[in-house]
C-alpha positions as CSV (number, residue, x, y, z in Angstrom):
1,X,2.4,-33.5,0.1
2,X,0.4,-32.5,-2.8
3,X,-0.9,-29.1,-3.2
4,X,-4.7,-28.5,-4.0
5,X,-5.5,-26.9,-7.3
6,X,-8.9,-25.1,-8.7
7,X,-8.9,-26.3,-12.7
8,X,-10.6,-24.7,-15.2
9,X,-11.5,-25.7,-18.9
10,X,-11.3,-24.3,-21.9
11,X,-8.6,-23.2,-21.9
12,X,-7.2,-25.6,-18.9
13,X,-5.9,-23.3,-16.0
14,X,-4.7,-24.3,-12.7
15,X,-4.2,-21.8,-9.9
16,X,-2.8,-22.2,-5.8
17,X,-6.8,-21.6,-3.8
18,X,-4.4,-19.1,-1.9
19,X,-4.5,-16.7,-4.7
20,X,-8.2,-16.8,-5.3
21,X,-10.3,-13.7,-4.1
22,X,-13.6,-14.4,-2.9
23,X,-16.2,-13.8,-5.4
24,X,-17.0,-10.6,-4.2
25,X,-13.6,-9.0,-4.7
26,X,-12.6,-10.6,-7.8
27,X,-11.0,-8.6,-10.9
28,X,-14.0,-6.9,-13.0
29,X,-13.1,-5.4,-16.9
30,X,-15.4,-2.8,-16.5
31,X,-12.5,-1.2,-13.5
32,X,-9.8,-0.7,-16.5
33,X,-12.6,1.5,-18.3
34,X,-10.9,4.3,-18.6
35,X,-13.4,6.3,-19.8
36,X,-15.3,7.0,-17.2
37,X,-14.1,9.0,-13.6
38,X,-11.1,10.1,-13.3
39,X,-8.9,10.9,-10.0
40,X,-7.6,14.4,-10.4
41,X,-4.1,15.4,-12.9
42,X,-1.8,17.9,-11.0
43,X,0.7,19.8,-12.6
44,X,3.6,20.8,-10.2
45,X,5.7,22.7,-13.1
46,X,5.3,26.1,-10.9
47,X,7.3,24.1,-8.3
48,X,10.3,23.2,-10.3
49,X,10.8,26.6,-11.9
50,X,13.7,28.3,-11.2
51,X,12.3,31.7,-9.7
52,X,10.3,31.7,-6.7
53,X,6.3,30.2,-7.5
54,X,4.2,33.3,-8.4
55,X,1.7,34.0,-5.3
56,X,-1.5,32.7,-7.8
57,X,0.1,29.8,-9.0
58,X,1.5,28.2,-5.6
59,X,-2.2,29.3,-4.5
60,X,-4.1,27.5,-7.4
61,X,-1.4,24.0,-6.6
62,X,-2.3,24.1,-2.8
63,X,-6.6,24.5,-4.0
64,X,-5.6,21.5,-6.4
65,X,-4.3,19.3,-4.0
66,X,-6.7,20.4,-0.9
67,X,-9.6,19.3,-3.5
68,X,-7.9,16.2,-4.6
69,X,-7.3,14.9,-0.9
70,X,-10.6,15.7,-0.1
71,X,-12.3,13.8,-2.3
72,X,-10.2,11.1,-3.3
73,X,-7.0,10.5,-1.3
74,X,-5.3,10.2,-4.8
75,X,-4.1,12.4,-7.7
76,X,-1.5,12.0,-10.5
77,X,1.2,14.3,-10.8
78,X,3.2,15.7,-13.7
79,X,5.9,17.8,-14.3
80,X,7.1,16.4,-10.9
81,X,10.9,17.5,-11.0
82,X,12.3,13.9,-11.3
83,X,15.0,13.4,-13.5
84,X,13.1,10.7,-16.2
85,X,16.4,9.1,-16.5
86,X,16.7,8.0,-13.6
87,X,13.0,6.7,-13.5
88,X,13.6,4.9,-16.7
89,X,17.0,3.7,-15.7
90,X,15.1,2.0,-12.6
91,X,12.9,0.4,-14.7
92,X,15.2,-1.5,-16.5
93,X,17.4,-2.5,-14.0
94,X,14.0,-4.0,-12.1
95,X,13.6,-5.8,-15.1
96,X,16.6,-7.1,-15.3
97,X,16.5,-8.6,-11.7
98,X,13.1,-9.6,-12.1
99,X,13.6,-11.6,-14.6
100,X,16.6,-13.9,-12.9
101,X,16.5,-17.2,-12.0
102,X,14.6,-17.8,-8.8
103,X,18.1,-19.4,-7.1
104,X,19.5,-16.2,-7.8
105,X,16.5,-14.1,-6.9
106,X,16.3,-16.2,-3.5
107,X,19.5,-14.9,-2.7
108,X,18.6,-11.9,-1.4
109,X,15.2,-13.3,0.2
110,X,13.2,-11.5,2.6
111,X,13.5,-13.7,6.2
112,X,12.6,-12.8,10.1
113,X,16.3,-11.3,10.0
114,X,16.6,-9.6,7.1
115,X,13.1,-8.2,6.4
116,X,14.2,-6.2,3.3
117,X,14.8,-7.2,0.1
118,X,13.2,-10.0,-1.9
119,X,9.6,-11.7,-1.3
120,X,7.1,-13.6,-3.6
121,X,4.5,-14.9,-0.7
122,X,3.0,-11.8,0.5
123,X,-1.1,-11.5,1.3
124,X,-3.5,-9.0,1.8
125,X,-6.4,-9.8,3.3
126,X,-5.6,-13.2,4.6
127,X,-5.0,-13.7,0.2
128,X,-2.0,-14.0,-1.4
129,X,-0.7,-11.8,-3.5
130,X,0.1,-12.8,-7.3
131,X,3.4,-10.6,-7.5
132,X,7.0,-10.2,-6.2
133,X,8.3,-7.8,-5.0
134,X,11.7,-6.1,-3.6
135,X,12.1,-4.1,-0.9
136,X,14.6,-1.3,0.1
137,X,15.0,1.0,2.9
138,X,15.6,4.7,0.7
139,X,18.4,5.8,3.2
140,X,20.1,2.8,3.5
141,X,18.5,1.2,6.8
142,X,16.1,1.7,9.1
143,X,16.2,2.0,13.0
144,X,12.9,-0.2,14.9
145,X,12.1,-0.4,18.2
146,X,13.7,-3.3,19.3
147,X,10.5,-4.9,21.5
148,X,7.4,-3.0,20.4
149,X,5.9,-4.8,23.8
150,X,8.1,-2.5,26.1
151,X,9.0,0.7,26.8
152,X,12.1,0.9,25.5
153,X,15.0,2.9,23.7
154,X,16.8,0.4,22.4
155,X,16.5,-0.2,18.6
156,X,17.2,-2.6,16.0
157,X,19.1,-1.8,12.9
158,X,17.3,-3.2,9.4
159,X,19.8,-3.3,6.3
160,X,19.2,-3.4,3.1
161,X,20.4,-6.6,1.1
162,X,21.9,-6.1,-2.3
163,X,22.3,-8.5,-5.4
164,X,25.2,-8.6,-6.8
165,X,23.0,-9.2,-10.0
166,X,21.9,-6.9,-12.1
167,X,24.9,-5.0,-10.6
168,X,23.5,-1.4,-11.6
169,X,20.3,-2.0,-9.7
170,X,21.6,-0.9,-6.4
171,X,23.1,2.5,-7.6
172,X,19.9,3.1,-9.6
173,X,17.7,2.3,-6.8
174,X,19.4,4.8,-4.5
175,X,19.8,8.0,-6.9
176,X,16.3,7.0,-7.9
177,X,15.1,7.1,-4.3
178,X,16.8,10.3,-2.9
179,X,15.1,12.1,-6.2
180,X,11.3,10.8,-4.9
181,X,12.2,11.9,-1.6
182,X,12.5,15.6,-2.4
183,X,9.0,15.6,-4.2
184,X,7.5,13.8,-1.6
185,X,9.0,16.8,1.0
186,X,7.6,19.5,-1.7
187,X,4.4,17.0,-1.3
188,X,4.1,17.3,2.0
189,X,4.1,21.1,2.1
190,X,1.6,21.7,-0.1
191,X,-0.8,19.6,1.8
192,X,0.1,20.9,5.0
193,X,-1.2,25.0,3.2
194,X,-3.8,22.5,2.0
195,X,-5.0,22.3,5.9
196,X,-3.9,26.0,6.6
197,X,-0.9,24.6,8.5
198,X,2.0,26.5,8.3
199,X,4.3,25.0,5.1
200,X,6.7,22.3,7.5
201,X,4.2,21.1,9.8
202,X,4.5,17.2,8.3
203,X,7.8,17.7,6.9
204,X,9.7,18.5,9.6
205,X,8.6,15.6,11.8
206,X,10.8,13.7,9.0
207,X,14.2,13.9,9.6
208,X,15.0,10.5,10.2
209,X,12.0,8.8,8.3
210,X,11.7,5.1,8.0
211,X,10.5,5.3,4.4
212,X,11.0,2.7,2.3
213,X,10.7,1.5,-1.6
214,X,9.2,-1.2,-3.2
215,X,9.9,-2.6,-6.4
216,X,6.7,-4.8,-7.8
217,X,6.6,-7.7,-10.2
218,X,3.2,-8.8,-11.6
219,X,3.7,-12.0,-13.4
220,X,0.9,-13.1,-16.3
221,X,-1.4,-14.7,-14.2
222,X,-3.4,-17.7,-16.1
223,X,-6.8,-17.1,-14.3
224,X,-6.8,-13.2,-13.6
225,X,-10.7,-12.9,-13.6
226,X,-9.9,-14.5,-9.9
227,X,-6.8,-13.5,-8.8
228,X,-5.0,-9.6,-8.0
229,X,-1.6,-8.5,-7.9
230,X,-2.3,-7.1,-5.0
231,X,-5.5,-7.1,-2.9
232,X,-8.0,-4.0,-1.1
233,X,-6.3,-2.2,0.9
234,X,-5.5,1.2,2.4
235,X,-1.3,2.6,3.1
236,X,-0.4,2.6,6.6
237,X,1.9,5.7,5.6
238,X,2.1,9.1,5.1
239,X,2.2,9.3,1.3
240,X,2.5,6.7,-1.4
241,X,4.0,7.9,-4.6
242,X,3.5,4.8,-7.7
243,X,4.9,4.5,-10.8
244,X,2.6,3.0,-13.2
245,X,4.1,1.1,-16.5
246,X,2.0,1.2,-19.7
247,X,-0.1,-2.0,-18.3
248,X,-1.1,-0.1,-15.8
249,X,-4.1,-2.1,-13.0
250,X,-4.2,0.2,-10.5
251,X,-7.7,0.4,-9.2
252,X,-9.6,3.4,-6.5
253,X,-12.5,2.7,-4.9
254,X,-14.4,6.4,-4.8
255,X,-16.7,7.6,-1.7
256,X,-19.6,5.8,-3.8
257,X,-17.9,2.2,-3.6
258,X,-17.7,2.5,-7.4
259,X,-14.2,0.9,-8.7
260,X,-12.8,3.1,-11.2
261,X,-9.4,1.9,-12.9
262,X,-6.3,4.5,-13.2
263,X,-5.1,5.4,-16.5
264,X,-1.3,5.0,-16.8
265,X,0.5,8.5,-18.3
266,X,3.4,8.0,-19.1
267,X,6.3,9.0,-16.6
268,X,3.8,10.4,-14.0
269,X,3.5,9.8,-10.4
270,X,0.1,8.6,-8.7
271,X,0.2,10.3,-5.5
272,X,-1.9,8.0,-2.4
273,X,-2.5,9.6,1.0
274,X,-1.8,7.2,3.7
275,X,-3.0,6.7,7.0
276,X,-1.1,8.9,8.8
277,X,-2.4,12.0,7.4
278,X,-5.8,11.0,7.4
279,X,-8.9,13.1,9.1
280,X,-10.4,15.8,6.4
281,X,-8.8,13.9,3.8
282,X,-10.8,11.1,2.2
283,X,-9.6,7.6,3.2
284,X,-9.4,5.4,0.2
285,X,-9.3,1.6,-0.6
286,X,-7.1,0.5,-3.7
């Protein structure tokens, strides 16, 4: 069965109608303009020291991050405490699986069984995505109810699938992961003193978390005034912490509706509020 295209001319384009946005969401240059408002820059440095945070400075970090979840959901971190190496070591080795064949890629497919692991037809908003993506559970699996219909203790054990190629990706994945999940505990303290809740109010509801990583591909995309990598949307989380490359895209809607684009800073984390811990914090589309 043939497959519809939209053509363009000049220069000649053709593009899946699944990827296109709807003329009101569609890409606009003026959203990578970096010069104009800018979510706030943290600098957790007071965290990582090796003597207790001074009183001021752990006071200044919560005001910091109690402004920046007020008003924007997101902030950028630096000085974070993550080893770069193993940041930059992940990045490589997501290149290197990225850039396989599709047969071997397809190996380790996401399916109804095995919902971790590697996808390339995923939308948002009833639009598909123009990215790929690979998915990992950050402690190895994760435990689901097994029928979300009943009430029920039985659960259903998901598994992460490994490729066997690049054959470094999996160990760099997990060291990676287990570093992210300390900040994001040191994270979650400071916006619980944010709210005047005592230190472990969110962090000690996560034990056994069902947290997950994502590893993102964004192709070159022939037509991107109409497509996105990834569509609007808010995180169904707790908290999102992104890596930008020095392409950058991401994009924040403020309280205004204004789209403002996110400069990348080298080996910095964007931090997004999800969800979860939403209420006096701002709830943001991206």
């Amino acid at each position: 069965m043939a497959v519809s295209q939209v053509e363009f001319a000049q220069p000649f384009v053709a593009v899946d109608p699944a990827f296109i946005q709807s003329p009101e969401h569609r890409p606009n240059a003026k959203h990578s303009d970096f010069t104009r408002d800018k979510i706030p820059l943290i600098d957790l440095s007071p965290l990582n020291s090796t003597t207790t945070p001074q009183p001021t400075s752990l006071d200044y970090l919560v005001t910091q991050i109690q402004a920046a979840c007020r008003d924007w959901g997101f902030f950028q971190v630096i000085n974070h405490g993550v080893p770069l190496h193993l940041l930059h070591t992940l990045q490589s080795e997501t290149a290197r699986f990225f850039s396989l064949p599709m047969q071997e890629k397809a190996k380790v497919r996401r399916d109804l069984e095995h919902p971790l692991g590697y996808y390339d037809t995923e939308h948002t908003k009833n639009t598909r995505d123009w990215k790929e993506v690979f998915d990992f559970s950050c402690r190895g699996s994760i435990c689901l109810p097994s029928n979300l219909e009943v009430d029920s203790n039985e659960t259903r054990p998901l598994t992460n699938q490994w490729p066997e190629n690049p054959p470094r990706l999996r160990e760099a994945c997990e060291k990676y992961a287990e570093a992210v999940e300390k900040l994001s505990f040191k994270l979650l303290e400071l916006i619980s003193l944010s709210l005047g809740l005592p230190a472990d109010y969110f962090s000690s509801n996560f034990d056994d978390h069902s947290s997950f990583m994502r590893l993102n591909h964004y192709p070159a995309c022939p037509a991107p005034e109409l497509a996105l990598g990834v569509g609007r949307h808010k995180d169904s989380g707790v908290l999102t912490v992104l890596v930008q490359d020095e392409v950058g895209g991401l994009q924040v809607r403020r309280k205004d509706g204004e789209w403002i684009g996110v400069k990348p800073i080298p080996d910095s984390f964007v931090i997004n509020v999800g969800d979860c811990i939403q209420g006096s914090i701002a709830e943001i589309l991206h």
